[in-house]
N, C-alpha and C positions, 0 to 999 in steps of 0.2 A: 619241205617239212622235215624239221629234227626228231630224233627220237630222245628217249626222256632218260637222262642224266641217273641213273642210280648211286652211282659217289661209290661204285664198289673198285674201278680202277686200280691195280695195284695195292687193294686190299689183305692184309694177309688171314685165315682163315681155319681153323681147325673143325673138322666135323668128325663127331663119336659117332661110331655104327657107321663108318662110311661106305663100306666096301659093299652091301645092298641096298635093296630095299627104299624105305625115303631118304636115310643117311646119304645113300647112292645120289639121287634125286637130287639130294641140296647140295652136295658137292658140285655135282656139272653145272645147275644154276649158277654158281658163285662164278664158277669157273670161266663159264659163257658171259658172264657178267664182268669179266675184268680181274678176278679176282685169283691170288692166289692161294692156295689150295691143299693141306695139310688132312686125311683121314686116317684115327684111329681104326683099327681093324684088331680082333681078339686070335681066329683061326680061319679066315675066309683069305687066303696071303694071295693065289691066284686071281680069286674076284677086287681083290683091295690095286695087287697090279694092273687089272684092266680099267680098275675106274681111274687111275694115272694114267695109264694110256690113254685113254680119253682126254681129259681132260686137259694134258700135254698140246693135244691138234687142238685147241684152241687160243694157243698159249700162255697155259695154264704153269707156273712154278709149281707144279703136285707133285706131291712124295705121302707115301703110307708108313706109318709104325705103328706095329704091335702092342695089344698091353693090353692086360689081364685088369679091368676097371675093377673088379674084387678084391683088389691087392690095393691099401691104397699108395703106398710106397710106387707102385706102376702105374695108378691111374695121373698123379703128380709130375711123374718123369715124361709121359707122354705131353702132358702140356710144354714143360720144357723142353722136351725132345722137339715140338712145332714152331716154338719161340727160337730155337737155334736153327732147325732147318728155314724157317722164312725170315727172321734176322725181326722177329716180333710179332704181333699178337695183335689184330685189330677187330677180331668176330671169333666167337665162341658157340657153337651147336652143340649142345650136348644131346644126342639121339640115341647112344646105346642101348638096348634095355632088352628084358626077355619077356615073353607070356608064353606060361605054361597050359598049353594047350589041353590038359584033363580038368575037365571041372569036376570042385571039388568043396562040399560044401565047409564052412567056418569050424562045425561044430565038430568034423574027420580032419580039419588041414593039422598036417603035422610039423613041428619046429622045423624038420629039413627043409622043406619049401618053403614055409615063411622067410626063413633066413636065406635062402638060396635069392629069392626073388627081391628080397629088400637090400638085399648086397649088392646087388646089379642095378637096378631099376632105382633106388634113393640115395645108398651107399656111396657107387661109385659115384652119381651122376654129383653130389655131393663135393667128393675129392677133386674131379676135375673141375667142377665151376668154382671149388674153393682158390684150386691152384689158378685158375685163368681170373681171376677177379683182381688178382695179386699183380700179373701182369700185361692186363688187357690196356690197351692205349686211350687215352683221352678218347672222347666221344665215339669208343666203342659197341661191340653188340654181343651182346648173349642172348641166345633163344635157347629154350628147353621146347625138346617134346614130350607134349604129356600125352591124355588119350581122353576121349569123352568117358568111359570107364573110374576116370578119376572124379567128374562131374556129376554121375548120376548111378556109380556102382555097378555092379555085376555080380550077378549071380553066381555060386561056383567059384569065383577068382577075387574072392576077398582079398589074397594079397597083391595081387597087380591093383586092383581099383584103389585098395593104401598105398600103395608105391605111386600110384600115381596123385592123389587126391592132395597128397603130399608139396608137389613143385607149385600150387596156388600158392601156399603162405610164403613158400621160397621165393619165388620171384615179386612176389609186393615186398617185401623183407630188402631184397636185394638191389629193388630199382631202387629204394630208397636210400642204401647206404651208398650206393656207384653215382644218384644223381649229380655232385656237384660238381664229378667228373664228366659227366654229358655224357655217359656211359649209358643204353637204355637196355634194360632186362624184362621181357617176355616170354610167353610160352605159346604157342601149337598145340593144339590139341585135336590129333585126328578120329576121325569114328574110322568105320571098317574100311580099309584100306588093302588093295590088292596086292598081298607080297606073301613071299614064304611062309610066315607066319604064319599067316591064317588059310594055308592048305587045309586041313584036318576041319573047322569048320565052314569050311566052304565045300566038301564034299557031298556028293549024295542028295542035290540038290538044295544043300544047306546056303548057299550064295543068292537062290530064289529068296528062299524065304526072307533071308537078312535083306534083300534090296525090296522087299516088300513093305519092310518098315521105313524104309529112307522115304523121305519127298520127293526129292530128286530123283528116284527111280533106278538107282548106280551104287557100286559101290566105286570109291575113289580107287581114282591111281596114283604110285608114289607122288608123278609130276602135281597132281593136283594139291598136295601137301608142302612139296617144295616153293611151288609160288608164292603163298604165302608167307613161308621162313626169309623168302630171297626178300619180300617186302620187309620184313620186317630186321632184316642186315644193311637195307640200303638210308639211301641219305633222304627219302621219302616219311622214311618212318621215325622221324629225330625226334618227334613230339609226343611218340608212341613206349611209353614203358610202363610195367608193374601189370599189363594186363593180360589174357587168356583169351587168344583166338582160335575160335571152334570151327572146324572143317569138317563137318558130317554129313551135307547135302541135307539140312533140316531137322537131321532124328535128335538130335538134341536142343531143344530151344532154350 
């Protein structure tokens, strides 16, 4: 019995936010998968090294560079900075993003966070998918991560749930100008997912209560979010674009 061909082979592959988290997650996927292996990282330079080291014992081409996706001058050089280090450009993640962990209602958010969060989370993700769009290879992949937050809002975090509610129009917008390049663009959209992040409300028996509302009974783990992305970079998913795949174990139907 074979196992099942995913077309990632010698694929070359950039992922924003690599260095934890699900960023983390979907690099080793690739990685494990054939692929080679390019992570943005902003200041985590240690963790962005180990997940090259990893992913190297696989034999993974991985290399990490730096870059302030706020900037968009840095968020554009990173794509080129991965199209030089891997001699080109065949899958595009863009995963960076923040959530500010105080909630904070609409009617108190003040200009600094609004713009702090929309610079990261819409801005950059913007800059780099603009730049990799530019040089992504025939029937390549873009995946965004969004967040169920962008689906159905949140309380408190007005500006993350716009930052995110945001990558729906972009990616139908997008599959549609890259289709005749067999290019396909979708999005990820996780619910609450176990990573640094979300320390602060998962404290205090706050992880109870959030897995009370899941169906599923769980809150996710990075891997669980990467499998999905790794489906939607491989040659399974070629007939798959423009749309929004929800990982939330049910809380969002």
């Amino acid at each position: 019995m074979t196992g099942v061909d995913l077309g990632l082979e010698a694929r070359r592959a950039l992922v924003t936010g690599g260095s934890r988290g699900i960023g983390r997650a979907i690099a080793l996927h690739l990685a494990r998968a054939g692929a080679d292996v390019c992570i943005g990282y902003r200041t985590r330079e240690e963790d962005a090294r180990a997940v090259v080291a990893r992913a190297r014992t696989v034999g993974s081409r991985a290399n990490a560079l730096r870059a302030d996706l706020s900037d968009p001058d840095a968020a554009a050089a990173l794509v080129i900075g991965a199209v030089e280090a891997l001699g080109g450009l065949d899958i595009f993640v863009a995963n960076a993003g923040v959530w500010p962990p105080a909630a904070v209602q609409l009617a108190e958010l003040d200009d600094a966070r609004w713009r702090s969060t929309l610079s990261i989370n819409l801005d950059g993700l913007f800059w780099t998918t603009r730049a990799a769009a530019r040089v992504i290879a025939d029937a390549g992949r873009i995946v965004l991560i969004g967040s169920t937050a962008g689906q159905r809002g949140e309380a408190g975090h007005a500006d993350y749930a716009a930052s995110k509610a945001a990558l729906g129009g972009l990616v139908k917008s997008l599959a549609i100008e890259l289709a005749p390049r067999a290019v396909t663009v979708n999005c990820v959209a996780p619910g609450w997912v176990d990573t640094e992040m979300c320390e602060e409300p998962f404290a205090a028996g706050g992880r109870e209560r959030i897995e009370a509302g899941i169906p599923l009974g769980r809150v996710a783990c990075p891997d669980d979010i990467a499998g999905p992305a790794l489906f939607l970079c491989s040659a399974l998913a070629r007939h798959v674009t423009g749309t929004t795949l929800s990982v939330n174990g049910g809380a969002v139907l």
